[in-house]
PyMOL Python script that loads the backbone (N, CA, C, O; Angstrom):
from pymol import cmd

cmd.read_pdbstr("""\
ATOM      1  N   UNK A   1      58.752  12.575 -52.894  1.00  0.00           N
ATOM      2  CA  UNK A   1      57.856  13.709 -53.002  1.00  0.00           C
ATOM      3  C   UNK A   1      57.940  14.510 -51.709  1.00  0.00           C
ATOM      4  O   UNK A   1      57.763  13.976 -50.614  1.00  0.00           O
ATOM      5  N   UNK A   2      58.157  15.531 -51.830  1.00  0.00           N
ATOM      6  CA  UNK A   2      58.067  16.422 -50.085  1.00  0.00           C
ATOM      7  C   UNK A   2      56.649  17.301 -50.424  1.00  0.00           C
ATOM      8  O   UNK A   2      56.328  17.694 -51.546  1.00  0.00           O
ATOM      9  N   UNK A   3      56.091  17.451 -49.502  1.00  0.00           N
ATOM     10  CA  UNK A   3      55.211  18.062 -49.044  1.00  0.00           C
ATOM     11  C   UNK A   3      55.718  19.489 -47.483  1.00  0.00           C
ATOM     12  O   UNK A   3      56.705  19.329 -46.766  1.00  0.00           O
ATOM     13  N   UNK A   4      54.762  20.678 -47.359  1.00  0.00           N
ATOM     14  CA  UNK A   4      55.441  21.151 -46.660  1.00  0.00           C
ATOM     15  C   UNK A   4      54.301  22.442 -46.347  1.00  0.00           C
ATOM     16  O   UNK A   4      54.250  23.508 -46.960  1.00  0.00           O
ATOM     17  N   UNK A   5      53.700  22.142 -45.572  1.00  0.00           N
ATOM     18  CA  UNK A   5      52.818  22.652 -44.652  1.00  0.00           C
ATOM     19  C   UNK A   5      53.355  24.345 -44.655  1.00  0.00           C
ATOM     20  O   UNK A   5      54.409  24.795 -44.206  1.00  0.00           O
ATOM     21  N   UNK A   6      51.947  25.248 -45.492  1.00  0.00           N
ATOM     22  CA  UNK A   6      52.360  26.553 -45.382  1.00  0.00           C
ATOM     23  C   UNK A   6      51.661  27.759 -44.192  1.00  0.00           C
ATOM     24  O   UNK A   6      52.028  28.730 -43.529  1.00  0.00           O
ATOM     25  N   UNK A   7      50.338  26.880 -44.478  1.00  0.00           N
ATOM     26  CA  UNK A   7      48.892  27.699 -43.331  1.00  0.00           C
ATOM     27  C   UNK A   7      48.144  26.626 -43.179  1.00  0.00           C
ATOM     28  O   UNK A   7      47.630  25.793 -43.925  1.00  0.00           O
ATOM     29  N   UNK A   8      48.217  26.902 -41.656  1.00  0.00           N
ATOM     30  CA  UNK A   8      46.519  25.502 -40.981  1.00  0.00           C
ATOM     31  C   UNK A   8      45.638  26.124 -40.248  1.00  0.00           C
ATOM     32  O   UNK A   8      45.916  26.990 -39.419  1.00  0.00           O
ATOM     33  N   UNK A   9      44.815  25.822 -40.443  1.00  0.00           N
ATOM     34  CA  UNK A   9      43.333  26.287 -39.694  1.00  0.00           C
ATOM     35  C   UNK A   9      42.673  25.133 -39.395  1.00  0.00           C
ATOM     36  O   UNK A   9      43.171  24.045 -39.685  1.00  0.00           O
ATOM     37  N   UNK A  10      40.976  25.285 -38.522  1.00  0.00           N
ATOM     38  CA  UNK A  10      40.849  24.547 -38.143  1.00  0.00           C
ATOM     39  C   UNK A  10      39.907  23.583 -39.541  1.00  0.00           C
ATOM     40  O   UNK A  10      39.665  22.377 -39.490  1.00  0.00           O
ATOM     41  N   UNK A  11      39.515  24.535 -40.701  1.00  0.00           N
ATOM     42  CA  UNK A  11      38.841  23.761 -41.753  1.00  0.00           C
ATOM     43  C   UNK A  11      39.594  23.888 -43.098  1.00  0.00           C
ATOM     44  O   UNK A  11      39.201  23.446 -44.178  1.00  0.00           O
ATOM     45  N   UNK A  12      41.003  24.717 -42.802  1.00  0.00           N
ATOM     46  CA  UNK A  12      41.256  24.923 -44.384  1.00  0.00           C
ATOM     47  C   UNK A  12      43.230  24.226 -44.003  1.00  0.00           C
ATOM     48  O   UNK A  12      43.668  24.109 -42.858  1.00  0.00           O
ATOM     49  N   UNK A  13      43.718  24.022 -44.773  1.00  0.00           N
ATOM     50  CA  UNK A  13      45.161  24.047 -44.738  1.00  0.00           C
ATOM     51  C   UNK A  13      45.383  24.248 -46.447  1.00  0.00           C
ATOM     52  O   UNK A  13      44.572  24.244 -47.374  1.00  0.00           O
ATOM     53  N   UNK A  14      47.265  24.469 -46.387  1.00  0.00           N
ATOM     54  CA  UNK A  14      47.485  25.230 -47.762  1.00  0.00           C
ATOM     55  C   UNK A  14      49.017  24.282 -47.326  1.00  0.00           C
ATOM     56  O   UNK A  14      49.694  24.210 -46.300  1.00  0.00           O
ATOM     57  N   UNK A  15      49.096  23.697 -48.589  1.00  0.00           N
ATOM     58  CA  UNK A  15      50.497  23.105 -48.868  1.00  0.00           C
ATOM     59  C   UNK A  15      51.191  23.117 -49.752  1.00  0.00           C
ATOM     60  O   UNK A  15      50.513  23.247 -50.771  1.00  0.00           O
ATOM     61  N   UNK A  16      52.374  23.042 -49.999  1.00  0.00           N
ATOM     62  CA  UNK A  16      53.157  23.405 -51.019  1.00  0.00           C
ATOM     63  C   UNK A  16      54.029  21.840 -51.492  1.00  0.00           C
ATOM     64  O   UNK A  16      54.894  21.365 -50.756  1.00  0.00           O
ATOM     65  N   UNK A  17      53.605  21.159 -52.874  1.00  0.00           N
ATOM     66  CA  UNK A  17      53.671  19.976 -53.610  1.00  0.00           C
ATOM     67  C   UNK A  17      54.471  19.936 -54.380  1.00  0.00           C
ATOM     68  O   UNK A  17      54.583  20.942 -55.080  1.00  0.00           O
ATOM     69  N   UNK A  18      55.266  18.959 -54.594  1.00  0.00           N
ATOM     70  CA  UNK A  18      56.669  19.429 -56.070  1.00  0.00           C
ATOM     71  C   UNK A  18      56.357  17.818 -56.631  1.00  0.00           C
ATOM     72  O   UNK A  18      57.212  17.029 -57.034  1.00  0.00           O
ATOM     73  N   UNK A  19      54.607  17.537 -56.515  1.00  0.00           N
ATOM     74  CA  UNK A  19      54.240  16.729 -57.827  1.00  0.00           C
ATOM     75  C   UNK A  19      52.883  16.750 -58.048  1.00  0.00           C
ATOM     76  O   UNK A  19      51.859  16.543 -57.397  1.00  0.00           O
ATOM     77  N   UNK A  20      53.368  17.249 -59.828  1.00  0.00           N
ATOM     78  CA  UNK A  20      51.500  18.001 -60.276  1.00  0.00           C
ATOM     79  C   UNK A  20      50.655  16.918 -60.082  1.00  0.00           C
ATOM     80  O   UNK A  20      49.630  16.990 -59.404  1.00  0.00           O
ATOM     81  N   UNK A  21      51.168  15.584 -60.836  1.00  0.00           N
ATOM     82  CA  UNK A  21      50.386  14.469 -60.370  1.00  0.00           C
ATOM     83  C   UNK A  21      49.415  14.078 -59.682  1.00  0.00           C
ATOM     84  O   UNK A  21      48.227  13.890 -59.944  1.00  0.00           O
ATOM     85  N   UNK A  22      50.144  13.951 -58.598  1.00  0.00           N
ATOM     86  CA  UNK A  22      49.924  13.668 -57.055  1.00  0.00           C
ATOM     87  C   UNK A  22      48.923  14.833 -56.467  1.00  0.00           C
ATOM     88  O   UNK A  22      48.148  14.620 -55.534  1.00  0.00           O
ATOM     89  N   UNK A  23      49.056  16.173 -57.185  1.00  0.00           N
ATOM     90  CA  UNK A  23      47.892  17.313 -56.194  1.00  0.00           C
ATOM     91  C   UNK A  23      46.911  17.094 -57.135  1.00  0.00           C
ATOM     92  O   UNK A  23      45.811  17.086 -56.582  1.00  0.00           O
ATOM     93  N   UNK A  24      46.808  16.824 -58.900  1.00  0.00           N
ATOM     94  CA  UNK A  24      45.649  16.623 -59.219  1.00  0.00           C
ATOM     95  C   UNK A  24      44.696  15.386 -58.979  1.00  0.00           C
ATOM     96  O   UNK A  24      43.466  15.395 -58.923  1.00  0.00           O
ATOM     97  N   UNK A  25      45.488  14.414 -58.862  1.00  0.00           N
ATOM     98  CA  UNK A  25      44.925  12.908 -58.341  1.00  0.00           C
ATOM     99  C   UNK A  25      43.930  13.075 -57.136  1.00  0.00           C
ATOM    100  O   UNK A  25      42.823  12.609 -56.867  1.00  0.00           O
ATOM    101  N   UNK A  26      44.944  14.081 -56.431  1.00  0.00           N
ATOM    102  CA  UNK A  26      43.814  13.957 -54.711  1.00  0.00           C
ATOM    103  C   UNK A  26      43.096  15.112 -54.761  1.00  0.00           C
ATOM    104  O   UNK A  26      42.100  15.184 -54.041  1.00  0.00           O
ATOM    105  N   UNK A  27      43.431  16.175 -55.567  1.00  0.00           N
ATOM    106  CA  UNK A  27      42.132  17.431 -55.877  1.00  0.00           C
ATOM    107  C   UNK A  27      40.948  16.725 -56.412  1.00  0.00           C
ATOM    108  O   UNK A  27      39.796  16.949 -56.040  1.00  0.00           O
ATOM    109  N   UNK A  28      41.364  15.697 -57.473  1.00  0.00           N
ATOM    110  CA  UNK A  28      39.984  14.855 -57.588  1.00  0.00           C
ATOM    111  C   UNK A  28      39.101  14.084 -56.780  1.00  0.00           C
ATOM    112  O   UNK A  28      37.874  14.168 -56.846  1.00  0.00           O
ATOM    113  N   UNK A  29      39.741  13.323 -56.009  1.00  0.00           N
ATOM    114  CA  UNK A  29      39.151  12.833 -55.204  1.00  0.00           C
ATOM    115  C   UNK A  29      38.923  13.748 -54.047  1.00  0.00           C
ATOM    116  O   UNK A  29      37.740  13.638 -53.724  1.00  0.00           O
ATOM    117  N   UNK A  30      39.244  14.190 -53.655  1.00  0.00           N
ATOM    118  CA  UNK A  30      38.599  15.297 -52.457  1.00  0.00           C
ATOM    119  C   UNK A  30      37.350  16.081 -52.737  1.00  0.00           C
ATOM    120  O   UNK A  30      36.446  16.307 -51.932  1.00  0.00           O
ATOM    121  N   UNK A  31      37.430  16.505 -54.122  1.00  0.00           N
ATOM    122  CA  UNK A  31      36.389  16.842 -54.293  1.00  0.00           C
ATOM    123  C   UNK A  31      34.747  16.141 -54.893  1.00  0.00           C
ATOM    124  O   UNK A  31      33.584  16.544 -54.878  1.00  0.00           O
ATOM    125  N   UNK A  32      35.381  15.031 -55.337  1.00  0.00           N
ATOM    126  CA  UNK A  32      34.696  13.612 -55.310  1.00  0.00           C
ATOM    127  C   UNK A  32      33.784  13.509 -54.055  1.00  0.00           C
ATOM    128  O   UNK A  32      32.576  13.503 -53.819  1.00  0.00           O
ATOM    129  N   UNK A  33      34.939  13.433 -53.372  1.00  0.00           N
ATOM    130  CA  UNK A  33      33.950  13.575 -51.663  1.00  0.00           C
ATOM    131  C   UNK A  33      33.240  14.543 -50.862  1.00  0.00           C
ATOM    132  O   UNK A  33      32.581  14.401 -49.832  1.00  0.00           O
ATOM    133  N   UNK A  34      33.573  15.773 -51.706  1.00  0.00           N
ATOM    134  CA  UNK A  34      32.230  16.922 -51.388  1.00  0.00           C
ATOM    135  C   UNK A  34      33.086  17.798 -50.361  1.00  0.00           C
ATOM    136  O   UNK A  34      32.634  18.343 -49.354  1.00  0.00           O
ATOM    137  N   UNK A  35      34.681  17.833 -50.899  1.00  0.00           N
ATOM    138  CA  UNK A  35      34.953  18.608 -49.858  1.00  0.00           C
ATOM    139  C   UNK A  35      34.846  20.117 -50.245  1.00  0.00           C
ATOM    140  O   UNK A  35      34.765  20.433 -51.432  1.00  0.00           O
ATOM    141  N   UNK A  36      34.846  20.952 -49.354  1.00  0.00           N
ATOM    142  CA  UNK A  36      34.249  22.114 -49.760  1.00  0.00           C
ATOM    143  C   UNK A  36      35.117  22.937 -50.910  1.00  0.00           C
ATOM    144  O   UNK A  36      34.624  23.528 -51.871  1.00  0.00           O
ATOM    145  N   UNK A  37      36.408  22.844 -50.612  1.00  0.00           N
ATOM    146  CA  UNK A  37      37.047  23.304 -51.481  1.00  0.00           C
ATOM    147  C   UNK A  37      38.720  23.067 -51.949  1.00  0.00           C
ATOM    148  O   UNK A  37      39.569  23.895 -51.619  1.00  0.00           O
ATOM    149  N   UNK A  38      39.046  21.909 -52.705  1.00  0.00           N
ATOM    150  CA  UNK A  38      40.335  21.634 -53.254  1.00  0.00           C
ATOM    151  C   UNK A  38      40.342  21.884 -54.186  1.00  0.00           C
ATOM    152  O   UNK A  38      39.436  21.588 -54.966  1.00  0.00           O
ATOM    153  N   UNK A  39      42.070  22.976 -54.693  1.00  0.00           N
ATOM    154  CA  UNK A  39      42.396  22.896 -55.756  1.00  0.00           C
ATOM    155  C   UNK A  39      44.022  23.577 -55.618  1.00  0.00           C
ATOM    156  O   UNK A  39      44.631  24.021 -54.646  1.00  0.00           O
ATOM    157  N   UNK A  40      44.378  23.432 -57.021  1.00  0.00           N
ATOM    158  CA  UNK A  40      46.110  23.805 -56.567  1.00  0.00           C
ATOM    159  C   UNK A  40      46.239  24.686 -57.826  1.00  0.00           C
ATOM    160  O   UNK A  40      45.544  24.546 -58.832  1.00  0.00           O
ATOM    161  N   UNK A  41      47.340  25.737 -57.634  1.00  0.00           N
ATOM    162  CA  UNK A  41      47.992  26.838 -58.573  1.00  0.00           C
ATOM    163  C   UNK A  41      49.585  26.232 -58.659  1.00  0.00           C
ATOM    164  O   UNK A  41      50.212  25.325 -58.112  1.00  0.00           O
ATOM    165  N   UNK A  42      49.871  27.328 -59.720  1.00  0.00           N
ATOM    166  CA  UNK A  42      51.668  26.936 -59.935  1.00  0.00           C
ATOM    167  C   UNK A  42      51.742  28.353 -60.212  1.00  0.00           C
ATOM    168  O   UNK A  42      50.955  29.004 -60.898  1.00  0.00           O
ATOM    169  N   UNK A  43      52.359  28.596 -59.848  1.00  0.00           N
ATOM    170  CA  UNK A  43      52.910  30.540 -59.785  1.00  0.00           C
ATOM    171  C   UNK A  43      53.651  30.377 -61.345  1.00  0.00           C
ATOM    172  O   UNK A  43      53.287  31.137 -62.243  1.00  0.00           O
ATOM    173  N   UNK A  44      54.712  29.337 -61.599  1.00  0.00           N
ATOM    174  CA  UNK A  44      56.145  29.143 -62.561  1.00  0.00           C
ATOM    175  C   UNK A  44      56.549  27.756 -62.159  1.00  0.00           C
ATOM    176  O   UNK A  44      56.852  27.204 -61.101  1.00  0.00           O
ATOM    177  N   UNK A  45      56.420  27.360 -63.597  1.00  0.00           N
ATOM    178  CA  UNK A  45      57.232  26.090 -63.830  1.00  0.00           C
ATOM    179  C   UNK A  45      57.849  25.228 -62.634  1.00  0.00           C
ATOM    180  O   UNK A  45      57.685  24.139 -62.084  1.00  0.00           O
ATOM    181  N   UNK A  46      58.873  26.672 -62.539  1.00  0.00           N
ATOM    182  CA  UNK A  46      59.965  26.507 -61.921  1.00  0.00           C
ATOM    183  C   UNK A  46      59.980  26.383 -59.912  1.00  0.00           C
ATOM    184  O   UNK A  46      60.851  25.971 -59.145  1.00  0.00           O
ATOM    185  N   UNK A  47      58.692  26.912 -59.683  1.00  0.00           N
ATOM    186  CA  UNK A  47      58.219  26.865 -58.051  1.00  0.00           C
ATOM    187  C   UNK A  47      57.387  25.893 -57.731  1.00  0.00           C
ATOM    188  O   UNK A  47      56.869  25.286 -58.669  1.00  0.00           O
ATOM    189  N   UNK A  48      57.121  25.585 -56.637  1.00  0.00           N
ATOM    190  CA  UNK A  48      56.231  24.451 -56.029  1.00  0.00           C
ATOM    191  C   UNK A  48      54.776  25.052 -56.361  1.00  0.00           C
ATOM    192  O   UNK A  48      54.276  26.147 -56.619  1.00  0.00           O
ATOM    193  N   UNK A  49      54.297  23.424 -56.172  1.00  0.00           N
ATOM    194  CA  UNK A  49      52.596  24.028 -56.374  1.00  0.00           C
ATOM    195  C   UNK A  49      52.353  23.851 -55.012  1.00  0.00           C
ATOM    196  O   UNK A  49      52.874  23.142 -54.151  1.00  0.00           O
ATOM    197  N   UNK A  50      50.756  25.263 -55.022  1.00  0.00           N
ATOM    198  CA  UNK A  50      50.513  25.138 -54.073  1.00  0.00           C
ATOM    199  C   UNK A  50      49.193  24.594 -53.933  1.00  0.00           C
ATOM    200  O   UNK A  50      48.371  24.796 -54.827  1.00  0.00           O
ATOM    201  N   UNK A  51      48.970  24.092 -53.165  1.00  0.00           N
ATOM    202  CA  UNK A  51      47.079  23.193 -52.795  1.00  0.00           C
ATOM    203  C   UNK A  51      46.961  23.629 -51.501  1.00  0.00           C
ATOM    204  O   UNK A  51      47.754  23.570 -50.562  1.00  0.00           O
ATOM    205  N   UNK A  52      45.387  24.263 -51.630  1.00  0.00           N
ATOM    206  CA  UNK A  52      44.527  24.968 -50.921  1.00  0.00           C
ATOM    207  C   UNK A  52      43.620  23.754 -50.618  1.00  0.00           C
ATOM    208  O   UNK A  52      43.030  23.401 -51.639  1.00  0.00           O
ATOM    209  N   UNK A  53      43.362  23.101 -49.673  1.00  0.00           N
ATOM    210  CA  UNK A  53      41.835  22.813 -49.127  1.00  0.00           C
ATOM    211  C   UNK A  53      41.252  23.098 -48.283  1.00  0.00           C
ATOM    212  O   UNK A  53      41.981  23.105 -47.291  1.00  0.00           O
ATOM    213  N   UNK A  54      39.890  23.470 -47.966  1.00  0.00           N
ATOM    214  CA  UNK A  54      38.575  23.950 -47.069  1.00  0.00           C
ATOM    215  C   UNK A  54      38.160  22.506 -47.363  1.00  0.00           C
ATOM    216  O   UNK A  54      38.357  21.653 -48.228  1.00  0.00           O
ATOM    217  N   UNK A  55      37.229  22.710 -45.771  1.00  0.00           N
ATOM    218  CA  UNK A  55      36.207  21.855 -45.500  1.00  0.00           C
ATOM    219  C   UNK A  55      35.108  22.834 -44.699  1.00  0.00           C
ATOM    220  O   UNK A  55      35.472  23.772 -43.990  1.00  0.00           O
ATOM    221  N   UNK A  56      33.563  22.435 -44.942  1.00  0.00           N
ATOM    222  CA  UNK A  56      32.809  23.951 -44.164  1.00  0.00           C
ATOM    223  C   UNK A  56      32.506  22.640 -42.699  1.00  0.00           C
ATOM    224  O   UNK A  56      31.984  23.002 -41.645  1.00  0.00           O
ATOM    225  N   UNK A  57      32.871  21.438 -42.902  1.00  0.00           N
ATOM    226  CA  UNK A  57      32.806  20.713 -41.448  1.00  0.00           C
ATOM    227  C   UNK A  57      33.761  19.628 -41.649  1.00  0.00           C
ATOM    228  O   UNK A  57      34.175  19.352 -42.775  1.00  0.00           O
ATOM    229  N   UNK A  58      34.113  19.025 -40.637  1.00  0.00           N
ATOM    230  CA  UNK A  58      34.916  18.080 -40.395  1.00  0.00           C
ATOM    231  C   UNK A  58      36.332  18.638 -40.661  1.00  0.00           C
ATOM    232  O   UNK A  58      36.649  19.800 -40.917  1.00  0.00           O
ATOM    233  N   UNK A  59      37.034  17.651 -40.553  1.00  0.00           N
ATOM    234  CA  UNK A  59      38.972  17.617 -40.668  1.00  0.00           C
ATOM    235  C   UNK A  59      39.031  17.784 -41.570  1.00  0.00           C
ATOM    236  O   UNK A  59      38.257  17.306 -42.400  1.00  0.00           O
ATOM    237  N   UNK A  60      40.040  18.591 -41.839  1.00  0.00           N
ATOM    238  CA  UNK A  60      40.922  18.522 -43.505  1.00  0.00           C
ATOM    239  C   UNK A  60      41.505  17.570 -43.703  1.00  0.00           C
ATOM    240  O   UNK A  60      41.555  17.120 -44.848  1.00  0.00           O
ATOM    241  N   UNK A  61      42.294  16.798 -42.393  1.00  0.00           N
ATOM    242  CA  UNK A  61      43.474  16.376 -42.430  1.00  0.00           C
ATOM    243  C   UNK A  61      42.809  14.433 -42.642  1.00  0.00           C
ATOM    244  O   UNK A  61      43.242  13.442 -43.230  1.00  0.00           O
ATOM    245  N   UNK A  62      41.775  14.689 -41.919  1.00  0.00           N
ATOM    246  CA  UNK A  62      40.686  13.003 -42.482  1.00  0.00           C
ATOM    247  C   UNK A  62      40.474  13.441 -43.789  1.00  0.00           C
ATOM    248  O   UNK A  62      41.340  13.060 -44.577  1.00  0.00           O
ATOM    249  N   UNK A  63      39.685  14.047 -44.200  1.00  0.00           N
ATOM    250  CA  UNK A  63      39.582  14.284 -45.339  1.00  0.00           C
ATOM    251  C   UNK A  63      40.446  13.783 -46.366  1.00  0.00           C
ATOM    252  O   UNK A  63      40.170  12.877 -47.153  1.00  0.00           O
ATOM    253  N   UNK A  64      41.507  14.435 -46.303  1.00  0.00           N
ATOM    254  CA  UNK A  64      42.669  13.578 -47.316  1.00  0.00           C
ATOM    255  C   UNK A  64      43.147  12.689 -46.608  1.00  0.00           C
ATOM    256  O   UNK A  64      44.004  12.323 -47.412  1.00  0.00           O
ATOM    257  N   UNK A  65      43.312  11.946 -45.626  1.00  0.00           N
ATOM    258  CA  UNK A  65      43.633  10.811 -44.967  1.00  0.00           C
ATOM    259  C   UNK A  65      42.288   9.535 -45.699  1.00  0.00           C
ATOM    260  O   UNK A  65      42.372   8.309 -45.632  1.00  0.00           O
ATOM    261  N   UNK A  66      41.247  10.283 -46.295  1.00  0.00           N
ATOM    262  CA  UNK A  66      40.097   9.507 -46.543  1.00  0.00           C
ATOM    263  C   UNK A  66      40.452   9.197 -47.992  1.00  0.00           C
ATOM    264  O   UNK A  66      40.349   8.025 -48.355  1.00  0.00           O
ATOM    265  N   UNK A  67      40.916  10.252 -48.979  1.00  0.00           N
ATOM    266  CA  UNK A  67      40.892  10.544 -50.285  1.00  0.00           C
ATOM    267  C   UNK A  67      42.141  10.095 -50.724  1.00  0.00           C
ATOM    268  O   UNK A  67      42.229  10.034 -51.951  1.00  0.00           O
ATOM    269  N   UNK A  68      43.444   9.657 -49.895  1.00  0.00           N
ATOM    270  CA  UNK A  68      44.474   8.737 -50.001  1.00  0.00           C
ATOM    271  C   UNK A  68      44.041   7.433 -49.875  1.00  0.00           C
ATOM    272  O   UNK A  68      44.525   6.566 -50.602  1.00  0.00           O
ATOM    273  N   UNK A  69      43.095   7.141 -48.953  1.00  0.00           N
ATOM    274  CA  UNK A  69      43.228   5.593 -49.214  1.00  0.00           C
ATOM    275  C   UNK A  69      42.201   5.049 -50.128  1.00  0.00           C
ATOM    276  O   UNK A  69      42.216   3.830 -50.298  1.00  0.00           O
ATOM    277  N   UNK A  70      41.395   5.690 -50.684  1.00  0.00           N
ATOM    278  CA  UNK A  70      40.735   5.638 -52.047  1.00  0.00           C
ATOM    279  C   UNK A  70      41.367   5.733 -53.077  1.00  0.00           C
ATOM    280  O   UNK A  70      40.849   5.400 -54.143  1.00  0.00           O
ATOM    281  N   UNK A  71      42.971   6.336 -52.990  1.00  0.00           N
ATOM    282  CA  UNK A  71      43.376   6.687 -54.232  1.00  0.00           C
ATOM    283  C   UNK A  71      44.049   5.086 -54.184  1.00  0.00           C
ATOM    284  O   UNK A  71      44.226   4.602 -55.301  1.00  0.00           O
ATOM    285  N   UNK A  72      44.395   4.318 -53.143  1.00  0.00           N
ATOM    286  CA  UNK A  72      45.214   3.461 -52.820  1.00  0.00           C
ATOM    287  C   UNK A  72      44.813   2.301 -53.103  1.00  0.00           C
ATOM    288  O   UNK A  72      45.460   1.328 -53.490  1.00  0.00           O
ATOM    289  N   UNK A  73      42.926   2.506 -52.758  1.00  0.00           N
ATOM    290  CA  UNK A  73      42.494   0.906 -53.071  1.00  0.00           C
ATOM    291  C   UNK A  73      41.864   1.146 -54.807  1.00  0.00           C
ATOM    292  O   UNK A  73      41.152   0.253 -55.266  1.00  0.00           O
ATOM    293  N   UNK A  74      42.065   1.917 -55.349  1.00  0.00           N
ATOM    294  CA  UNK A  74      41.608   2.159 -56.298  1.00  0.00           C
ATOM    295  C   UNK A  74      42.941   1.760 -57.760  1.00  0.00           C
ATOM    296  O   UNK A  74      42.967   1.357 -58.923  1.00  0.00           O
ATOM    297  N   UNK A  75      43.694   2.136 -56.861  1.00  0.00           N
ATOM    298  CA  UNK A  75      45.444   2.018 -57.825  1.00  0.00           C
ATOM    299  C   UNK A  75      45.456   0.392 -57.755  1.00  0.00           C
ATOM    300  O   UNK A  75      45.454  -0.327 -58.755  1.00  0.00           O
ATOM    301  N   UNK A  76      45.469  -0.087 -56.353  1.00  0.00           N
ATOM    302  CA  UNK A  76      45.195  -1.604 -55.883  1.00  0.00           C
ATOM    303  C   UNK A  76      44.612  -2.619 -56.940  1.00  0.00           C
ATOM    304  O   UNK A  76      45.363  -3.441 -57.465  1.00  0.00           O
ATOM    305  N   UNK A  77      43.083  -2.552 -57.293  1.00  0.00           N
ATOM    306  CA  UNK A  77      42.285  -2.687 -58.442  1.00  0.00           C
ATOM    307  C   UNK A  77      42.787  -2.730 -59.707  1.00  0.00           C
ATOM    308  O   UNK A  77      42.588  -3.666 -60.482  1.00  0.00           O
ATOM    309  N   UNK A  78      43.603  -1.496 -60.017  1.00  0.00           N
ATOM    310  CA  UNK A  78      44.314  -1.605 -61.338  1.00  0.00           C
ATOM    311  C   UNK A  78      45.809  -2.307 -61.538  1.00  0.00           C
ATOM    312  O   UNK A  78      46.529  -2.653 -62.474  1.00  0.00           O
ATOM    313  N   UNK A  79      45.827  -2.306 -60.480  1.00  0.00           N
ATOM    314  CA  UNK A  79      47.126  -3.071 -60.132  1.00  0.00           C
ATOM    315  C   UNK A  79      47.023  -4.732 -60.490  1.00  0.00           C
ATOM    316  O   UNK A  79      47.397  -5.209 -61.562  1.00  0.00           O
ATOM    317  N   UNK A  80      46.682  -5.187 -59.835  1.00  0.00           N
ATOM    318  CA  UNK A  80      45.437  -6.727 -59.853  1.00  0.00           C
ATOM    319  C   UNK A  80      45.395  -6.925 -61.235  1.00  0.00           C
ATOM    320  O   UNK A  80      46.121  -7.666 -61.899  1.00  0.00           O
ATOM    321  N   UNK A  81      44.039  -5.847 -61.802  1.00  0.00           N
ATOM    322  CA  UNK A  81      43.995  -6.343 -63.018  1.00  0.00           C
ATOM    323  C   UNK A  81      44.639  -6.364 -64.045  1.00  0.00           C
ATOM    324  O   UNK A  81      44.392  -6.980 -65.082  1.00  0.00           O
ATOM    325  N   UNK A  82      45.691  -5.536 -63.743  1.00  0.00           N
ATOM    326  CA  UNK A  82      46.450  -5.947 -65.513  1.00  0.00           C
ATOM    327  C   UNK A  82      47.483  -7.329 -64.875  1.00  0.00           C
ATOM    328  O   UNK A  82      48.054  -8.085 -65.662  1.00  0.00           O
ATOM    329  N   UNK A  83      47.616  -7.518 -63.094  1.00  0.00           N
ATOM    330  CA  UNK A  83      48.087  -8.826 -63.364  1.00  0.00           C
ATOM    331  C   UNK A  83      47.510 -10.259 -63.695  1.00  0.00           C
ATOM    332  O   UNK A  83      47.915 -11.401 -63.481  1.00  0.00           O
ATOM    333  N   UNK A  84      45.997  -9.531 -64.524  1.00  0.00           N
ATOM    334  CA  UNK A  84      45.634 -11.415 -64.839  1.00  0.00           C
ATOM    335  C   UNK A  84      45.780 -11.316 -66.403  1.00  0.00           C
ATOM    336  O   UNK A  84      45.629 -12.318 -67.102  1.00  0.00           O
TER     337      UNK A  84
END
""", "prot")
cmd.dss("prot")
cmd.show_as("cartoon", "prot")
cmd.util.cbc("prot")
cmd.orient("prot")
């Protein structure tokens, strides 16, 4: 998966994703966590998506550093259980 940093600020960054998956998984959870504002567009099929997040405090970059490892212990869990 590449990821690829388009605009950073100190509460918002904008990245460009080439898996829908993966930006709706953590648009959920980010916003799960009350961040002020995740979500992602696709211009065409055929171009990268892009994901926008704001925060009106704290890091962006904790933020999804927070909302990855929730996605992680959460996959973890399902992982486990279908091995019993």
């Amino acid at each position: 998966m590449e990821v690829e940093i388009v605009e950073s600020g100190k509460n918002m960054v904008e990245l460009k994703v080439d898996n829908l998956t993966v930006a709706e998984i953590l648009r959920f959870y980010l916003n799960e966590q009350g961040i002020k504002f995740a979500a992602w567009r696709m211009e065409h099929q055929t171009k990268p998506i892009v994901f926008r997040i704001e925060s009106s405090s704290g890091s962006v970059k904790k933020a999804i550093s927070d909302a990855v490892k929730a996605i992680k212990k959460d996959t973890d869990k399902i992982v486990s259980g279908l091995k019993k």
